[in-house]
N, C-alpha and C positions, 0 to 999 in steps of 0.2 A: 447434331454433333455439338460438342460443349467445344467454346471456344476458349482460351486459355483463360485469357480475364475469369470468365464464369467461373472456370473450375476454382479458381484460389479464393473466390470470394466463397464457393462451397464449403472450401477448407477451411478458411478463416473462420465459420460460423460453426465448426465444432474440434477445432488441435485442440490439445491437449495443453501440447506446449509446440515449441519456433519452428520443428524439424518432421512434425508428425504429420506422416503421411499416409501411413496405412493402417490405425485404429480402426476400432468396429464404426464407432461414432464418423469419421469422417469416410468411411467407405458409404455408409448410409447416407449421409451429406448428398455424395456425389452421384451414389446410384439415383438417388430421387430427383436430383435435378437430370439425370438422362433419362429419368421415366417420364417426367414434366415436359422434356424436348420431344422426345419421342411421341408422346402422347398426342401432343399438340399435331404432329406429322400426320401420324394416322388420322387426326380429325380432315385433312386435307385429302389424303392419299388411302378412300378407305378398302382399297383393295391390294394395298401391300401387304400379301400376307407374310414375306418373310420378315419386316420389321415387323408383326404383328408378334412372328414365336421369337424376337429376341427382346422384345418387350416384356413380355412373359416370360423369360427367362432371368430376364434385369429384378423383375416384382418378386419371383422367387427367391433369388440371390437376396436381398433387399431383406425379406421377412426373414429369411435364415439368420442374417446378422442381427436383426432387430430381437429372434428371439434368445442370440447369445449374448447379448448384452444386456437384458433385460435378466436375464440368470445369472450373470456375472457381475453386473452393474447397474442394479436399478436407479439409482440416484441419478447415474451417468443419462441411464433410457431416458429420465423422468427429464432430466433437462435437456436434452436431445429432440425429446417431442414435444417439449415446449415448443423450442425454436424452430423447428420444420416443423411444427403442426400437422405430427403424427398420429395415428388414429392407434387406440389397443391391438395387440399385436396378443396371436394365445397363446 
């Protein structure tokens, strides 16, 4: 679970502008650090399988946004995956 701190520092590293909360860019921000938390979980706990399918639900979500932003806003993608060091997305 992201604890508040976390989350703002996710945010911080892709608003737009003071108030932006829910862009593509900062939904991504945020999904990948729950996938980073999570991830980290399952290497502990590896027979949770129900955080396993909302892990894989988060990675789906995740790629959906990535690839509407990347048709929307490649410039925005391009520096997006700079800073989380995103991997191509089809």
């Amino acid at each position: 679970m992201l604890t508040k701190q976390k989350k703002v520092r996710a945010i911080n590293k892709a608003k737009k502008h003071d108030t932006d909360t829910g862009s593509p860019e900062v939904q991504v921000s945020l999904l990948s650090k729950k996938i980073d938390e999570l991830a980290l979980h399952l290497k502990k706990n590896k027979k949770d399988n129900h955080s396993r399918r909302g892990l894989l639900k988060m990675v789906a979500d995740r790629r959906k946004h990535i690839i509407y932003l990347k048709k929307k806003n490649p410039t925005g993608y391009n520096k997006l995956a700079k800073t989380l060091g995103l991997k191509e997305a089809k």
